[in-house]
C-alpha positions in Angstrom: 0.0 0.0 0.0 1.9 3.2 -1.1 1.5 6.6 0.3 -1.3 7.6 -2.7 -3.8 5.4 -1.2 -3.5 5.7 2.5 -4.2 9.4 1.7 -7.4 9.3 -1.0 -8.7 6.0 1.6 -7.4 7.0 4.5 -7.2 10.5 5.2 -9.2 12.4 2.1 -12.7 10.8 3.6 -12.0 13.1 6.4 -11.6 16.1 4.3 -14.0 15.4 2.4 -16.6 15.4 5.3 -15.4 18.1 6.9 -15.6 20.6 3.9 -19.0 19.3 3.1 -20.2 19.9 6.5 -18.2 23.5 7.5 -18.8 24.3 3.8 -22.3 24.2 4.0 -22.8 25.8 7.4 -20.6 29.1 6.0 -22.9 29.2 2.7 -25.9 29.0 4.9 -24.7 31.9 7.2 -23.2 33.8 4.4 -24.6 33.3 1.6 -28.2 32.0 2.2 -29.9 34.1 -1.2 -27.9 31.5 -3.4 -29.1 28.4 -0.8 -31.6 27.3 -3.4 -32.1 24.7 -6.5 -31.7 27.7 -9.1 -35.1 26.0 -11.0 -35.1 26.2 -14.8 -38.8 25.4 -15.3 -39.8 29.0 -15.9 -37.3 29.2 -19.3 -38.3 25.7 -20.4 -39.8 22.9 -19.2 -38.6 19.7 -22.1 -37.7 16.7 -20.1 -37.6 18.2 -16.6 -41.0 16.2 -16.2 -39.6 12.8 -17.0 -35.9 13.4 -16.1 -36.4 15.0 -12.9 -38.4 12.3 -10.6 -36.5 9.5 -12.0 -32.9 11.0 -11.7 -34.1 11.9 -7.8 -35.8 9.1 -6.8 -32.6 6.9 -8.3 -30.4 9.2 -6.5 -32.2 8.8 -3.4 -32.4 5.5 -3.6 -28.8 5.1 -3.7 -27.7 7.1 -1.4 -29.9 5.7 1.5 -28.7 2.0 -0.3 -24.9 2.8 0.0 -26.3 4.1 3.8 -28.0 0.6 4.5 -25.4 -1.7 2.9 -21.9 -0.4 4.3 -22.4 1.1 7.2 -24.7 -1.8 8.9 -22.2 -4.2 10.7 -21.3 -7.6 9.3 -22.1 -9.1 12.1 -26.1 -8.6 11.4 -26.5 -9.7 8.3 -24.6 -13.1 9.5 -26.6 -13.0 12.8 -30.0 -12.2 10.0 -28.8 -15.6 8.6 -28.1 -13.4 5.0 -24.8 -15.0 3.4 -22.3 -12.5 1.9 -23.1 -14.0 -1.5 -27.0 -13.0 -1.4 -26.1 -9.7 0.1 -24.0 -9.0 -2.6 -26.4 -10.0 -5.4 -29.4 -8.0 -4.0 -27.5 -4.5 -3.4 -26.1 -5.6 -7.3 -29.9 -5.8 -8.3 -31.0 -2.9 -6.1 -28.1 -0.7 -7.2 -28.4 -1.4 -11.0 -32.2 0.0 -10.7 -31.6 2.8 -8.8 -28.2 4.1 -10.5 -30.2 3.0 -13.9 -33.2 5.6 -13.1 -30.7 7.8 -11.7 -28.6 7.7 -14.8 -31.7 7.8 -17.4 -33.0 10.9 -15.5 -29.7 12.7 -15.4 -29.0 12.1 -19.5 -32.6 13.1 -20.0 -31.9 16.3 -18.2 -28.3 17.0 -19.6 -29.9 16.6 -23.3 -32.6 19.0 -22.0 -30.4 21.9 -20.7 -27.8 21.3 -23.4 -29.6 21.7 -26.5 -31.9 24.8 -25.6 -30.1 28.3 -26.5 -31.6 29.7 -22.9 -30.9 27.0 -20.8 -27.7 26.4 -22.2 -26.4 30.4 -21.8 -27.7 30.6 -18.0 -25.7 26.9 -17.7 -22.8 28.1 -15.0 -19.2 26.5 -15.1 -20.1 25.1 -11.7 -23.5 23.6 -12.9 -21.6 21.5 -15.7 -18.8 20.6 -13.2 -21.7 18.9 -10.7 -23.5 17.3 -13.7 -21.0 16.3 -15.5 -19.1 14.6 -11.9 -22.7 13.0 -11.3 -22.5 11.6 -14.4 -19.0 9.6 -14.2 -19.4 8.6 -10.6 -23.1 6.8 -11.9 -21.4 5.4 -15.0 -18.5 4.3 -12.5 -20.9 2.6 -10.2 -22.6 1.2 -12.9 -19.4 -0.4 -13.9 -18.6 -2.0 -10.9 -21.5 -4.2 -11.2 -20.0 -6.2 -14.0 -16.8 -6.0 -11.9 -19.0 -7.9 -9.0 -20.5 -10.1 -11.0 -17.0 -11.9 -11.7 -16.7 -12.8 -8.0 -20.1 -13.6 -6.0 -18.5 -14.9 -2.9 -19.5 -11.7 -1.2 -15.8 -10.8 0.0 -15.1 -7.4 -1.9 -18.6 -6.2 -0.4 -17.7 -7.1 3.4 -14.0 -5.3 2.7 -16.0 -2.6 1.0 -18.2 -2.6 4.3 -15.2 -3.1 6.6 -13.4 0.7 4.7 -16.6 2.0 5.5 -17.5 1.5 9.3 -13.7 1.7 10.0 -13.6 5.4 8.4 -16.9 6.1 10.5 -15.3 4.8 13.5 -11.9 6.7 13.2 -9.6 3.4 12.9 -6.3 3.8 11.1 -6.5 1.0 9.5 -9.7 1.6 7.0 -7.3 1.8 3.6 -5.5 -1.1 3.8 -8.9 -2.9 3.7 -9.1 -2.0 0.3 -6.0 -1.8 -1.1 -6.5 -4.9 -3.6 -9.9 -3.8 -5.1 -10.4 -3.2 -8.6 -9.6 0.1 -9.5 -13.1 0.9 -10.8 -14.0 0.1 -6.9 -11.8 3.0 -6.5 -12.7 5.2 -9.1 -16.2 5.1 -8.1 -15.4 6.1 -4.2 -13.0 8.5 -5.1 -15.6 10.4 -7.1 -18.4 9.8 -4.6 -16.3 11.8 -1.8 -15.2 14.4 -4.0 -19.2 15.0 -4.4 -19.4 16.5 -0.7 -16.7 18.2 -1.7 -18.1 20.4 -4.4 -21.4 20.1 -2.2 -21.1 23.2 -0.6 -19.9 25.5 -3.7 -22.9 24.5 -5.6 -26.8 24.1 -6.3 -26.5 21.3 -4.3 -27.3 22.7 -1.4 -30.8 22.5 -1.4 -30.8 18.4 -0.4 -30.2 20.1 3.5 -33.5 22.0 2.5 -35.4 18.9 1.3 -34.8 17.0 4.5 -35.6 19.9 6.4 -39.1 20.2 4.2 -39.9 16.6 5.8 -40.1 18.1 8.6 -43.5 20.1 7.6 -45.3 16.3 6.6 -45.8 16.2 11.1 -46.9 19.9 11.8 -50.8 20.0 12.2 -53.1 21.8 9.2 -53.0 25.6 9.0 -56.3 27.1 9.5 -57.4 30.2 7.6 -61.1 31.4 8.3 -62.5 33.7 5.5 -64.3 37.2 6.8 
């Protein structure tokens, strides 16, 4: 293991993390007119429609999957009975239809804001830097499905799950787990940490305001009584 990968496994997790999370709490306090989605309905609507839902509910779906699957311990899927093997096929099958929706809503909204004169002239450098990131680390993820499939013994997914909870748990160790994956393995989580970040410089902000719009789904009905 060379000096190169204890740093992007071992140490650039932590940097990661802590500019996404300081990054974001400086935009909100500084900068909180640009803390929105920046919508381009209003200039043209296309495939926002289609595109949209799928390429959030994919998203969504993957990010609460990659959640689930690495950060629960190994020792509950043995204790649920689930063999490594299974666990590995299912988050193949659930992550292929996710990161599929994902990616068919994301090309469907690339085409839209790329081939209209409007859209394409209010397009910022940063807004083609997040979409066009987005769109490697899917195609990346994507990849490392056929890179699974060669091996269905379940072992690169528990080391994938060991990097994980050792990163979240501050051990030392969490890149040598890894150091003899497939480099599209490391490709793909290399790009997914470099996501958080860019999080804070750009419209993807607003996730912290979708999960703080849950919270309105418990508040009782407003009542408004008419003179």
């Amino acid at each position: 293991m060379n000096y190169t990968h204890q740093f992007l496994f071992g140490i650039y997790p932590y940097i990661a993390l802590a500019v996404f999370l300081l990054g974001s709490l400086i935009r909100f306090d500084r900068e909180q007119y640009s803390w929105r989605s920046e919508s381009s309905q209003v200039l043209h609507t296309g495939a926002l429609r289609l595109g949209s839902p799928l390429f959030h509910i994919g998203v969504i779906g993957l990010f609460f999957g990659h959640a689930v699957g690495l950060l629960t311990p190994v020792a509950v899927w043995d204790a649920l009975g689930v063999p490594h093997g299974a666990k590995q096929l299912f988050a193949m099958v659930a992550g292929g239809v996710m990161g599929t929706l994902a990616l068919v809503g994301l090309l469907l909204l690339l085409a839209r804001r790329f081939a209209n004169d409007r859209l394409r002239k209010v397009t910022t450098f940063k807004d083609k830097v997040v979409l066009l990131w987005i769109l490697a680390t899917l195609l990346l993820g994507l990849s490392s499905i056929v890179s699974s499939a060669g091996h269905m013994d379940g072992h690169m997914m528990v080391l994938l799950m060991g990097w994980a909870q050792h990163i979240v748990t501050f051990r030392a160790d969490a890149a040598a787990l890894i150091a003899d994956a497939p480099l599209v393995f490391k490709l793909h989580l290399f790009m997914g940490m470099s996501l958080f970040v860019i999080f804070p410089f750009t419209r993807l902000v607003h996730v912290w305001s979708g999960f703080g719009a849950a919270a309105y789904l418990g508040r009782a009905f407003q009542l408004v009584r008419t003179r």
